[in-house]
C-alpha positions as CSV (number, residue, x, y, z in Angstrom):
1,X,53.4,-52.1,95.5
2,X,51.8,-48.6,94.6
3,X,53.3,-45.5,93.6
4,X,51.7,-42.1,94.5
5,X,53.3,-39.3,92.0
6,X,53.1,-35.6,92.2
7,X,50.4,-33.6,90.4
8,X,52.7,-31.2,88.7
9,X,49.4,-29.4,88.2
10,X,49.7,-28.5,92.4
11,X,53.4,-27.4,92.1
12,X,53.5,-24.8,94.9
13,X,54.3,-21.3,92.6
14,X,55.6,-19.3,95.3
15,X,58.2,-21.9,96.4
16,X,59.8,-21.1,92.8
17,X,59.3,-17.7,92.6
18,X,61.9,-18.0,96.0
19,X,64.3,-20.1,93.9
20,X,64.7,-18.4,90.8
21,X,65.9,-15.0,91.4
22,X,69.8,-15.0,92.2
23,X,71.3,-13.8,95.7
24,X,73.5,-11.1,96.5
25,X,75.2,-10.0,99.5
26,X,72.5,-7.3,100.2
27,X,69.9,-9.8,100.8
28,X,72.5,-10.6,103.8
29,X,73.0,-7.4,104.6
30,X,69.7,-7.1,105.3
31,X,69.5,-10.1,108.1
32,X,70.8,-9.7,111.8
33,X,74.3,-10.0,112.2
34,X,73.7,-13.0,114.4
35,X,71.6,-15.1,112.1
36,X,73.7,-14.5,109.4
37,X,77.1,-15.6,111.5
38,X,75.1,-18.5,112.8
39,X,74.7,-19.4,109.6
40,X,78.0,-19.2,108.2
41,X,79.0,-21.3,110.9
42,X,76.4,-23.9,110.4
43,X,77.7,-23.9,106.9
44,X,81.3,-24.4,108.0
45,X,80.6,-27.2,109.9
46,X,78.1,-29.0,107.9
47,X,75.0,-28.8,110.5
48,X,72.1,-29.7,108.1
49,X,70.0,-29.7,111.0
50,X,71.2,-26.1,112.5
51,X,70.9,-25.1,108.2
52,X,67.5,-26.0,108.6
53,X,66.5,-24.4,111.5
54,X,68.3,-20.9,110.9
55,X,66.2,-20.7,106.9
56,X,63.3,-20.9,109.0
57,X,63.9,-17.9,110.8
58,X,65.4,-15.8,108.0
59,X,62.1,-17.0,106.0
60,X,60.2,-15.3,109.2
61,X,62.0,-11.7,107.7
62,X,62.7,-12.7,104.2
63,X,60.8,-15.5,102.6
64,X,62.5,-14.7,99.4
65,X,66.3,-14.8,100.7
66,X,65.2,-18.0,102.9
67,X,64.4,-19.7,99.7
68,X,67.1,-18.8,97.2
69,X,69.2,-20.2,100.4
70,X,67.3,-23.3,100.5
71,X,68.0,-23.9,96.4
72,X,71.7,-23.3,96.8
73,X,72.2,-25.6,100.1
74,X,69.9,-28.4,98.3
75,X,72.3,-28.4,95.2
76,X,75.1,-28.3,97.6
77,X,76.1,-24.7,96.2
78,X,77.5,-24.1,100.2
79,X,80.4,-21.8,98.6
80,X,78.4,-19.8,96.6
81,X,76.4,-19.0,100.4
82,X,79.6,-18.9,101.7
83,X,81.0,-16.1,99.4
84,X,77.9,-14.2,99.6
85,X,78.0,-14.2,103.5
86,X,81.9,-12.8,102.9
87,X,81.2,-10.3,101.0
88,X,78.1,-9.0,102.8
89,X,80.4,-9.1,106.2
90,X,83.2,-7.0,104.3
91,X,80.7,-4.3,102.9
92,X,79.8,-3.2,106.5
């Protein structure tokens, strides 16, 4: 058995540019109303699949959002999306 490791030399820069800047309910603000409720709901109900799908369209308008998304749903951080999404709806 082989195994084939990463070249941390080819680590893809723009993928943690995404992930390093915090969110804030703006960068929801900024998203249709639809996608963002979609989300929430996806969220709520634990639809990796659906999660998956909808941070590929918000990346289509905001690569930078989509990604800081992506971190917080990979380190399980759903509340933290959650609040955000709450308070963005509320500042309307």
């Amino acid at each position: 058995m082989r195994y084939i490791y990463e070249d941390p030399g080819q680590t893809n820069l723009s993928a943690i540019k995404e992930g390093d800047r915090g969110m804030t309910a703006t960068d929801f603000v900024k998203l249709p109303d639809s996608l963002v409720a979609d989300l929430k709901l996806a969220i709520l109900n634990a639809d990796m699949d659906l999660i998956d799908t909808l941070i590929e369209q918000i990346r289509l308008k905001d690569a930078v959002t989509a990604g800081a998304i992506a971190t917080c749903i990979e380190n399980f951080e759903y509340d933290k999306v959650l609040k955000l999404i709450s308070q963005a709806i509320s500042h309307e």
